[in-house]
C-alpha positions in Angstrom: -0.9 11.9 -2.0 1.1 14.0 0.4 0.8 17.3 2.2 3.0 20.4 1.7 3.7 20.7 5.4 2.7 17.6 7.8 0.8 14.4 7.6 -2.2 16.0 8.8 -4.0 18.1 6.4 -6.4 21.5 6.4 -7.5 20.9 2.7 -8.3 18.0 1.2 -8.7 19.0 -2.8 -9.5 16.7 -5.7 -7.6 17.2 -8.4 -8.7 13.5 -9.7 -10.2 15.1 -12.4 -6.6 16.9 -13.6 -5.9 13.7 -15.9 -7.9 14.7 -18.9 -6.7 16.7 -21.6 -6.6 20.4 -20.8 -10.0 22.3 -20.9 -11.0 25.4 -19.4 -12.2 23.0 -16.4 -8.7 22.4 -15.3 -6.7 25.3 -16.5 -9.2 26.5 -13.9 -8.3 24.2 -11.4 -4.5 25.0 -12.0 -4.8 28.2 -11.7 -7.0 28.8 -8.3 -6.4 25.5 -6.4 -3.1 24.0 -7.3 -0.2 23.3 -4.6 1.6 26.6 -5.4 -1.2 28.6 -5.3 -2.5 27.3 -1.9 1.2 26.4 -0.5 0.2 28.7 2.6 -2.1 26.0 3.5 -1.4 22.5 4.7 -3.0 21.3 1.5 -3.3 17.4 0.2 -3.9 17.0 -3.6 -5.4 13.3 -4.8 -3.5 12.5 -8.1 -4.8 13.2 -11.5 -7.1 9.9 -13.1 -8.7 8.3 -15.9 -12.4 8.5 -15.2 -12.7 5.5 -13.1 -9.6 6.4 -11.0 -11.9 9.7 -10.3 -15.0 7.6 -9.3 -12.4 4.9 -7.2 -11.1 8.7 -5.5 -14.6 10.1 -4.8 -15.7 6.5 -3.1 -13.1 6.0 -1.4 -9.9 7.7 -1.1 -11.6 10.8 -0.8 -14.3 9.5 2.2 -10.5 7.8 4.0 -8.7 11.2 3.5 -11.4 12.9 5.2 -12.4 10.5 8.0 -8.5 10.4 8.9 -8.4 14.3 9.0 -11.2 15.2 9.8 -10.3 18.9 10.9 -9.3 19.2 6.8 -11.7 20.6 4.5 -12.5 19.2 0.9 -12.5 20.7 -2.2 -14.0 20.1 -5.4 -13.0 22.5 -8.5 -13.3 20.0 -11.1 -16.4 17.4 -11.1 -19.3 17.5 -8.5 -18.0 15.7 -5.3 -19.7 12.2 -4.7 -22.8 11.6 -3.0 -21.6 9.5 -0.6 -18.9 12.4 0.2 -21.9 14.9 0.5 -23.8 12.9 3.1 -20.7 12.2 5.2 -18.7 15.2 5.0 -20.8 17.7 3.6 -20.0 20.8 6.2 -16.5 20.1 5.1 -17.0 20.1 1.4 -17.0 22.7 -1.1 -17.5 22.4 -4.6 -16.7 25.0 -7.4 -19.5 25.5 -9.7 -18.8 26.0 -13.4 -22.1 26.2 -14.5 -25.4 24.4 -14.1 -25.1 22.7 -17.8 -25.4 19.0 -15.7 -28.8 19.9 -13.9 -30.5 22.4 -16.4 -29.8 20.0 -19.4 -29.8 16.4 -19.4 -30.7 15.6 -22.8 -26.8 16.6 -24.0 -25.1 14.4 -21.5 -23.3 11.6 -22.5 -23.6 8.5 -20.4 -21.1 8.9 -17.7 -22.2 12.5 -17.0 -26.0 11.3 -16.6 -25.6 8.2 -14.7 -22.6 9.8 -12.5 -22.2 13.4 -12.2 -25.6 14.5 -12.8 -26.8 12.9 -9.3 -23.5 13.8 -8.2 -23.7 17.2 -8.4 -27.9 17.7 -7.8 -27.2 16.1 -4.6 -24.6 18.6 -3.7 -26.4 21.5 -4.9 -29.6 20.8 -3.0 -27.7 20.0 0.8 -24.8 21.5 0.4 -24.2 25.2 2.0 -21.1 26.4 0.5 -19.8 27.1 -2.7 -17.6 28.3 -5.0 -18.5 30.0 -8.7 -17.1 31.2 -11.6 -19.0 34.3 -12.3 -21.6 36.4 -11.6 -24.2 35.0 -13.7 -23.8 31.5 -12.5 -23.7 32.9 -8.6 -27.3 34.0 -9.5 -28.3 30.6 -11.4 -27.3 28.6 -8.6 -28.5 30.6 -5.7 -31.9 29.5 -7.2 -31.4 26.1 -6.5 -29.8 25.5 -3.5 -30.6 25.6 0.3 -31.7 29.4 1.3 -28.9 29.8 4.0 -26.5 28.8 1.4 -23.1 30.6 1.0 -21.8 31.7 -2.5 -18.7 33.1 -3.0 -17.3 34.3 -6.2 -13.9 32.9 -7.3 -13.1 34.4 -10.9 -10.4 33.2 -12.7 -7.9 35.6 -13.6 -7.7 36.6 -17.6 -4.3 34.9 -18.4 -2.1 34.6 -21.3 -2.5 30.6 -21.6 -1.1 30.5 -25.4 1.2 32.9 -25.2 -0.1 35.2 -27.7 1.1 38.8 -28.7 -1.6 42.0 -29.5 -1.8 42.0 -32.9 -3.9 44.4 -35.3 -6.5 43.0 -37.5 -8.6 44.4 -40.4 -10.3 42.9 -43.2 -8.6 40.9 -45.9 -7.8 42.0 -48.9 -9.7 41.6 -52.2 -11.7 38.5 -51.7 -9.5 36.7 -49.4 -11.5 34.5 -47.1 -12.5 35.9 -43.7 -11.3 33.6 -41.1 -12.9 33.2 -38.2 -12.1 30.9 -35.2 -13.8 28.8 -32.6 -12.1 27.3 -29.3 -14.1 24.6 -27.6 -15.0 21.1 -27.3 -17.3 19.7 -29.9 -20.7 19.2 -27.5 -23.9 20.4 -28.8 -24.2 23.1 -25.9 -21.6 25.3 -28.4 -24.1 25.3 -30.9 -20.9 24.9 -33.8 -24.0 23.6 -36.2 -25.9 27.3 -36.2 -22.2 28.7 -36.4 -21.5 26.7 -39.5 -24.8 27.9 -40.9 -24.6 31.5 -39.7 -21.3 31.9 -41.4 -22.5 29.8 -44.5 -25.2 33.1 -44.6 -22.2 35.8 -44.0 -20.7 34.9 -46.8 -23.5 35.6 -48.9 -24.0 39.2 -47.2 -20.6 40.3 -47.6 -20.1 38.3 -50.7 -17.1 36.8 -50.2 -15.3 33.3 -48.9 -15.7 32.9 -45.0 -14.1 30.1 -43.5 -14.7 28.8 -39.7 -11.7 27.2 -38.2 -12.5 24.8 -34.7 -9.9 23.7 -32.3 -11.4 21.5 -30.0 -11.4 17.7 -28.8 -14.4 15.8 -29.6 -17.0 15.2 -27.0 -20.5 13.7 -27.6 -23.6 14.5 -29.5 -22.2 13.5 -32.9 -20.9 17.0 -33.3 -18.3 16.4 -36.1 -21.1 14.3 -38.0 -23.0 16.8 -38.9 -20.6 19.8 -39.8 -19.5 17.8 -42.7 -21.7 18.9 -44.9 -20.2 22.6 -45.0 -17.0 22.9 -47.0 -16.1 26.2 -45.0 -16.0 24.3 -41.9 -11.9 23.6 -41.2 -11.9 21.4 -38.0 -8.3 21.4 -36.5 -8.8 18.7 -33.4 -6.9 19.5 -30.0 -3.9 22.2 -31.0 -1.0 22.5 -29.1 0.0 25.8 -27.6 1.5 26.9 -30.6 -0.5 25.7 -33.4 -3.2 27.6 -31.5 -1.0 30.6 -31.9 -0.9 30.5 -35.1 -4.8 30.1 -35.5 -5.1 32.9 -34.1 -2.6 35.5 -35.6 -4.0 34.1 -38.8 -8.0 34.7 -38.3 -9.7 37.3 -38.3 -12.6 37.3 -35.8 -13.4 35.0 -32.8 -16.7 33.5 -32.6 -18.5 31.9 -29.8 -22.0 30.9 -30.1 -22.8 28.6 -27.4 -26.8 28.2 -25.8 -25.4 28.5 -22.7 -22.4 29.0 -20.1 -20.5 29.2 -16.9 -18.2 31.3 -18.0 -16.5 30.5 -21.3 -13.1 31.2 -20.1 -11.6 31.0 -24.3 -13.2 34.6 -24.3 -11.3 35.8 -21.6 -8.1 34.0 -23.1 -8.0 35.3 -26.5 -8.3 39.0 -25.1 -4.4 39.1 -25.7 -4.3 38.5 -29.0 -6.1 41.5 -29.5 -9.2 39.7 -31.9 -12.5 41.0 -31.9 -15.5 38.9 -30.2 -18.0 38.0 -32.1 -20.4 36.0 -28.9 -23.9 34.7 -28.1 -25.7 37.4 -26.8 -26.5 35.5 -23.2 -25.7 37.2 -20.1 -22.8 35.4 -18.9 -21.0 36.8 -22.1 -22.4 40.2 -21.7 -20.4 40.1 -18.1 -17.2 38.5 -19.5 -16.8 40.6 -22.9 -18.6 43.6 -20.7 -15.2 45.9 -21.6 -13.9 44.2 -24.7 -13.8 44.7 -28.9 -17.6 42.4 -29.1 -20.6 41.9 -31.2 -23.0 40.0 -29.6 -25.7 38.3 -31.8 -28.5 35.8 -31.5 -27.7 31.8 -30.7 -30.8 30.6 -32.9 -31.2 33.3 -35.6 -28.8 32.7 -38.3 -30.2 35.3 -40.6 -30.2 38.1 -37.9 -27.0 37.2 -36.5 -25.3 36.9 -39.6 -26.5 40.4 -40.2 -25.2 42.1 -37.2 -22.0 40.9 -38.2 -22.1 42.2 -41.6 -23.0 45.8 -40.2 -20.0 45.4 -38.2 -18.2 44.6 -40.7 -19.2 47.0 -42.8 -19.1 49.7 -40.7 -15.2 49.2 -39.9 -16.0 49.1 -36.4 -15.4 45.5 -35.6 -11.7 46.1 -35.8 -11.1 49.4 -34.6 -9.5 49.9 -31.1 -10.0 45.9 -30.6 -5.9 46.1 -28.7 -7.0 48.9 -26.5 -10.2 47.5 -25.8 -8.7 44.0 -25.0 -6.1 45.1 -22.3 -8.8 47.5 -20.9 -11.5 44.0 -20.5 -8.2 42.2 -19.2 -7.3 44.5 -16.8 -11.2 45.4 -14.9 -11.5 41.5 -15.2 -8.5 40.4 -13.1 -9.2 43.8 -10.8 -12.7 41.4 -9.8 -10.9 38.4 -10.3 -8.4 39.2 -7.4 -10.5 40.9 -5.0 -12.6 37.4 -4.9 -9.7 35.4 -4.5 -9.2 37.8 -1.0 -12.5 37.4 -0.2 -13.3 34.0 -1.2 -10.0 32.7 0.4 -10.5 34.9 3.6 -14.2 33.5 3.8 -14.0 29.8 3.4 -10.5 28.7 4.1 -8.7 27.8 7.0 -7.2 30.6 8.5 
């Protein structure tokens, strides 16, 4: 761990959590807080680690950084700083909220997130008074729960082209060729992929033809995988490279989201430059993010109804019409927001 510019840091950020495979977490993190993008700053990044190289960084390499520099402020865009960090540093500290999935619902965690992060990061939320967020909706969630004279400032992420992926135009298939719709995201049960296998099980009966679901994702917790194997639709890919995820998606059809709840769910703002209509939980974080974009939004926990609104889409031909011009239209007012918060949010909180 070294700074850009001397031995005596104004940032401290923890980047411990970088060693995991990529997920919108640290694309995140790479994006708004990695040494290019704050080189103006006299910035110290801790080195990416295995999950108890991150604990061994928030207990103590963290808590040494900061009592050795103690002009420096700390950081947090991955995982919830340390409790022992919040108590000693905390006017120093800001964390970047992603979403409030670790306070709002414990029965999904697995293990390390319950016994770890979740005190982690309820600790933080109820003492500490500044943070960053990811959105609009979860700047309203979380000023609900923290300190009243807390400050929360909106750091978007821009919409970038991650995959590399070119506009393309979409329409149904032809004869009954099977519709092919795609989902991005680990398996956890907060994505809901069971009601999506059975949702799209049911729109295949309405429009009376194949429908298959394609999921690119690495496996988390909650027995996920388990239970779609009982739906012979259901093609699960694991974790794609860059251009086997290209492919996926110049080959399907539709994108589908269907999650309970989240942050953000940065994979809508992603696959905007493929041109692909949205087919997304209608929950207002995804009523923000696909706000100006090609969408359908349906119900989480209907499968009937939301297989229907679908169909009607579908149907209708209006699902696929425009989708390109709508996409770069959604891409463009979301990075306009996206970069005025990075001025304000870097003029606010950083060092000048």
């Amino acid at each position: 761990m070294k700074a850009n510019n001397s031995e005596n840091p104004s940032l401290i950020v923890d980047f411990s959590h970088m060693g995991r495979k990529i997920t919108g977490i640290e694309r995140i993190s790479e994006e708004l807080f990695s040494p290019s993008v704050l080189k103006k700053f006299n910035v110290m990044h801790t080195k990416p680690a295995t999950a108890l190289g991150m604990i061994k960084a928030q207990w103590l390499d963290i808590p040494l950084l900061a009592r050795k520099n103690p002009q420096a402020q700390i950081l947090f865009p991955g995982f919830p700083p340390s409790i022992l960090i919040s108590m000693l540093f905390g006017k120093r500290v800001v964390p970047y909220i992603h979403d409030l999935f670790l306070l709002e619902r414990p029965e999904e965690l697995n293990i390390r997130a319950r016994l770890y992060m979740r005190p982690s990061f309820i600790y933080a939320i109820k003492n500490l008074k500044m943070f960053f967020v990811n959105s609009q909706t979860t700047a309203d969630n979380l000023a609900k729960v923290t300190c009243p004279d807390a400050r929360i400032y909106k750091l978007r992420p821009r919409a970038e082209n991650v995959f590399s992926l070119d506009f393309k135009e979409r329409s149904l298939p032809a004869g009954n060729a099977p519709l092919k719709i795609m989902m991005l995201g680990t398996l956890e049960p907060r994505k809901n992929y069971l009601f999506a296998a059975q949702m799209t099980q049911q729109l295949s009966a309405q429009l009376g033809r194949p429908v298959e679901l394609h999921i690119s994702g690495r496996e988390g917790w909650g027995n996920v995988l388990e239970t779609l194997k009982p739906y012979p639709h259901i093609k699960y890919h694991g974790y794609l490279s860059i251009d086997e995820l290209q492919d996926l998606l110049d080959t399907s059809h539709l994108f589908l989201c269907t999650s309970l709840d989240e942050g953000l769910g940065l994979p809508l703002l992603e696959v905007l430059y493929s041109g692909i209509p949205i087919i997304a939980s209608d929950i207002p974080v995804f009523k923000e993010v696909t706000a100006n974009a090609k969408s359908v939004l349906i119900s989480n926990s209907n499968e009937y109804e939301a297989s229907c609104s679908i169909a009607a889409a579908i149907h209708d031909g209006s699902i696929f019409e425009t989708s390109i011009t709508a996409a770069k239209n959604a891409i463009e007012s979301w990075n306009t927001l996206a970069q005025h918060d990075r001025k304000r949010a870097f003029s606010m909180v950083l060092p000048k």
